[in-house]
N, C-alpha and C positions, 0 to 999 in steps of 0.2 A: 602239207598241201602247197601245191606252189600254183601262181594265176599266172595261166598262160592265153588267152583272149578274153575282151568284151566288145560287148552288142547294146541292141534294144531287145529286151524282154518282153515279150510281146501275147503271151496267155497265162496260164498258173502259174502265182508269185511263188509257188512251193520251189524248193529244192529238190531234185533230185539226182541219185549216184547209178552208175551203171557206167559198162565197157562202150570206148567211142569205137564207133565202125563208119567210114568213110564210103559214102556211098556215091558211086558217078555212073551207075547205069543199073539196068532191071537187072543183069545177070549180076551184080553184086545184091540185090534182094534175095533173087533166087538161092543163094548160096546162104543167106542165112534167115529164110524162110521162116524155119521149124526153130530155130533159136534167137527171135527176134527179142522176148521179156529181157530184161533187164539193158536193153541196148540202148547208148543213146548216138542217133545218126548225125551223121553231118556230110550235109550238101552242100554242093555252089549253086544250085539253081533248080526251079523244076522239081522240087521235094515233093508235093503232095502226088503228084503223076506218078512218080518213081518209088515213092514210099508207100503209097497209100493199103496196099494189099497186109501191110504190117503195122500198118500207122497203131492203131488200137492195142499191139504189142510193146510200144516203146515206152521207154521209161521219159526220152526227152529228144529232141528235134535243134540241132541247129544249122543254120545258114550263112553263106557268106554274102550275100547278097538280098535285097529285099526289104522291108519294112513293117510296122505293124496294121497294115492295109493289104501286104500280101495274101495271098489263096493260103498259105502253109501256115501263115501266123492266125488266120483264121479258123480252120482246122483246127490247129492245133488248141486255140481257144474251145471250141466244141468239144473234142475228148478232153479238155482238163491238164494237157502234157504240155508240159514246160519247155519254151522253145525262147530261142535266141538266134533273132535277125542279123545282118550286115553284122555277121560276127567278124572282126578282126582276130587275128592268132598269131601269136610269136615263133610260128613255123616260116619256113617253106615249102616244105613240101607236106601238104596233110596227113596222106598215104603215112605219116610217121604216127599218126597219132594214133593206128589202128592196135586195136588190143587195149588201149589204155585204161586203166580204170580214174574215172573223171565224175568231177561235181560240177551242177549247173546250181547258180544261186541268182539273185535279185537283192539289189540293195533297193533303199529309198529311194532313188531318182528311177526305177525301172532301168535302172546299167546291170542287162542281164551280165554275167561271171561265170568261164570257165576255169574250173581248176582243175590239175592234176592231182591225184592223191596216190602217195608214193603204196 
């Protein structure tokens, strides 16, 4: 596994693993509707608007922007799914992280943890 961002962790200190799918508008929802389980999304903004029709399918929710006061970390509190705010990531461009198979963790200080797992 190699850590390639952290955030604030901001609902279930659980771990979970699932394929990252980069999400910047409804018609990328649309497109993976019916195969949302095991997904974990990642927005810039606007996540609960643009997810929400899937929310309850994902394995885990993160953001680049936002806090644990946000609407999406709130939510995401509610279902119990693992979500990480003002994530930072060792990209440029995110669109690369799509397909990826990744782990979200929590250490002691709530520093939510993205990692890849080869």
């Amino acid at each position: 596994m190699k850590k390639i961002g952290n955030g604030l962790s901001c609902s279930s200190k659980s771990d979970a693993e699932g394929e990252l799918v980069y999400i910047e508008s409804i018609n990328d929802v649309i497109e993976i509707f019916d195969e949302a389980e095991e997904k974990i999304c990642l927005v810039n903004d606007a996540g609960t608007r643009i997810l929400g029709s899937i929310f309850s399918d994902l394995k885990g929710v993160l953001c680049t922007t936002g806090g644990a006061g946000s609407h999406l970390a709130t939510v995401s509190r509610e279902f119990e799914i693992p979500c990480i705010m003002n994530l930072k990531v060792e990209t440029k461009e995110l669109t690369e992280l799509n397909g990826k198979k990744a782990k979200i963790s929590t250490d002691k200080e709530n520093k939510g943890n993205l990692f890849l797992i080869n």
